[in-house]
N, C-alpha and C positions, 0 to 999 in steps of 0.2 A: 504494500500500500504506500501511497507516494506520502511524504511527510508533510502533514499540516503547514501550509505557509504561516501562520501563528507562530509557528513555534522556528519560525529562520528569523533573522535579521534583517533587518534592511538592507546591508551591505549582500549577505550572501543571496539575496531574490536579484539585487543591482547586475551581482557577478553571472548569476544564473541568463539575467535576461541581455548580457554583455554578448555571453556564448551562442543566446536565440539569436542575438542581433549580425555577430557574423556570419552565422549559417542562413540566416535569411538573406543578407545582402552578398551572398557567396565570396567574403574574402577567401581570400588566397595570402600564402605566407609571403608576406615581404611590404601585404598592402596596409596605407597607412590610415587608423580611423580615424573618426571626428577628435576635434578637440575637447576639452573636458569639457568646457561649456556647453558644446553641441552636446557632447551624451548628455549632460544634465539633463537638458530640455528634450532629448528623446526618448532618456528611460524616468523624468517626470521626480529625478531625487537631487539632492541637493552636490555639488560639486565635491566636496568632504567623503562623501558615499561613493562617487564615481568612480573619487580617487582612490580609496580601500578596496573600491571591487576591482579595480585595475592592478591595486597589488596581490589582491587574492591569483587575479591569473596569470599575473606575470610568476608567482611562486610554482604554476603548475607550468609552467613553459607553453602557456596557449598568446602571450602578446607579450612583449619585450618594449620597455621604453627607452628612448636615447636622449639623451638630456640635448635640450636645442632645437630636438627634430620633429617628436613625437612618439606615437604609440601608435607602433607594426603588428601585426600575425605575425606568430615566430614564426621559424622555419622546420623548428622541433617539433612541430602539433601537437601541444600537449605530452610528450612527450618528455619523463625524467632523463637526467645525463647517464644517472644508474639504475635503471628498472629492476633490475634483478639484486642488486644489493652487492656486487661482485667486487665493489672495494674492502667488503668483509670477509671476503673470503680467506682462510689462515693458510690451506695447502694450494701454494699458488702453481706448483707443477698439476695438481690435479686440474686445478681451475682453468691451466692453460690447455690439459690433455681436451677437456671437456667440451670448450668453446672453442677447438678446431673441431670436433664430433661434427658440433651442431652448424659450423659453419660448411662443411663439406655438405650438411642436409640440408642449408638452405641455400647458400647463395647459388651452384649451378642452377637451378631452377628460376631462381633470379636473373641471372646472366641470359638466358634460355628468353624470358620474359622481356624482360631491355629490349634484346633484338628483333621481335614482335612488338613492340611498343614504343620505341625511342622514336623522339622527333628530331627533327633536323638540329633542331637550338639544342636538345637535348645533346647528341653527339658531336655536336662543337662544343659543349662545354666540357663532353669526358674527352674531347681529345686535348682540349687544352690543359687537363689536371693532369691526363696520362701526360704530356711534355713537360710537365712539372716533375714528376716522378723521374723519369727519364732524364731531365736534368740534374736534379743531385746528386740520381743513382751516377752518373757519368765523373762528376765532382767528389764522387764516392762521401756525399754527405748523408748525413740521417737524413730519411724519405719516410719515416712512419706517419708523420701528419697530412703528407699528401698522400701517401698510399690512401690511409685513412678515408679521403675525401675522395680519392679516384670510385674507390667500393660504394662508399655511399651514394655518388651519381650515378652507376652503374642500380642499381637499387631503385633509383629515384626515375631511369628511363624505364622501370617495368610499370610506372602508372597505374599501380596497385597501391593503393594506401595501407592496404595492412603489411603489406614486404616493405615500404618506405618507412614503416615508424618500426620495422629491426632493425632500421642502421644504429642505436646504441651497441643494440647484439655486436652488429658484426662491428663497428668502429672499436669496442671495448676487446672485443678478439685481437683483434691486427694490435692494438697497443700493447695487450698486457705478451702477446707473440713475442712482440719486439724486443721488450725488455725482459723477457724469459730466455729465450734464443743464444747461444751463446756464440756465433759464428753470423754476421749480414750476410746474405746472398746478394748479388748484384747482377751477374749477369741472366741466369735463368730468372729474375726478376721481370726483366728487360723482356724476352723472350716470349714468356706467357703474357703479361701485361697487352703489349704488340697483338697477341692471338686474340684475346678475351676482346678487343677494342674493333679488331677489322671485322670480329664476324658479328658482334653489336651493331658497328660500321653499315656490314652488308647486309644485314635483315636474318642473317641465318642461326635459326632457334639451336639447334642440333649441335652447330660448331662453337657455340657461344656455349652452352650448359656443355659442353666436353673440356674444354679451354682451359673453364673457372673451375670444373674437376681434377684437371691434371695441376694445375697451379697448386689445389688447398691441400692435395692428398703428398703434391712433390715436399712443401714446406711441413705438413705435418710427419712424414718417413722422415725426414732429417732432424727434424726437434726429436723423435723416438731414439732414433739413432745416435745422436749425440747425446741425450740422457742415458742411453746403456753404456757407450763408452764412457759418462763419467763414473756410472754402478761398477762398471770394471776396474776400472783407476781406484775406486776406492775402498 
């Protein structure tokens, strides 16, 4: 049973009819709402209210303010940095075993989706993060932050919203990888990356979920691998 509006606040009915009010005017993440003023006078409460229900959803990651600019739709939708709690975790090899499991079960399928779904703006902008990647890998710099965002665009061209809001999943994979991993790869990096992007590129489902299969299972064989060599060393 829905809860008595009696028994909310003013603020949280405010925050409540904030979220009607995006979805009715179909924002999209990045667009910017009214000023507080205008909300006042369209959700009919006082500016002091506007501004608590704007921070109620900015603490959920559904609007983000910029001091100067305004108040956006995030890009997160509502979506926590940590959903699953994964900075608590205490056995961080298991946590790393675990979250390549789930990433090999989700992102080919992903990948697979991109290529079936990506627009044109869509794969200019993953070619441009893949040449980001590509560029440090070359400068042989850390590339975990762009890796990071190469996966999450790839994610965000399958135009599924429920596979767009696991890029935590997979972004928290690729980072706690990084820093677990004891060996960068660079060049079979490069290699796969290139693969996963031309059949995204060319529309093709098949070669795009095989690509982003041999990529997660090449990098999770080597983390296995190199954690048995260090059980042997020790």
């Amino acid at each position: 049973m829905e809860k008595n509006t009696e028994n909310r606040t003013l603020t949280e009915l405010a925050s409540e009819n904030l979220i009607r009010l995006i979805r009715e005017r179909n924002y999209v993440p990045g667009d910017k709402l009214p000023t507080e003023a205008e909300l006042s006078e369209i959700l009919g409460v006082g500016r002091n209210t506007v501004r608590e229900a704007l921070r109620i959803l900015v603490s959920r990651n559904i609007v983000v303010i910029r001091q100067g600019s305004g108040t956006f739709v995030s890009k997160k939708q509502g979506v926590s940095d940590d959903p699953f709690g994964f900075s608590l975790a205490a056995d961080r090899e298991k946590l790393t075993r675990d979250l390549m499991q789930v990433r090999v079960m989700l992102e080919p399928p992903i990948a697979a989706l991109a290529a079936q779904n990506a627009r044109k703006e869509d794969v200019k902008k993953l070619e441009e993060l893949l040449e980001e990647v590509e560029g440090r890998i070359r400068k042989r710099q850390d590339y975990a932050e762009a890796d990071i965002r190469f996966h999450e665009q790839i994610a965000n061209c399958s135009h599924n919203s429920v596979m767009s809001n696991l890029v935590p999943v997979i972004g928290k994979g690729i980072a706690i990888f990084a820093r677990e991993v004891g060996t960068t790869e660079y060049e079979q990096t490069l290699i796969s990356h290139r693969a996963i992007f031309r059949a995204i590129q060319e529309g093709k489902a098949v070669e795009a979920q095989q690509a982003m299969q041999f990529h997660l299972l090449y990098n999770e064989n080597r983390y296995l691998e190199e954690r048995a060599a260090l059980g042997r060393l020790g």
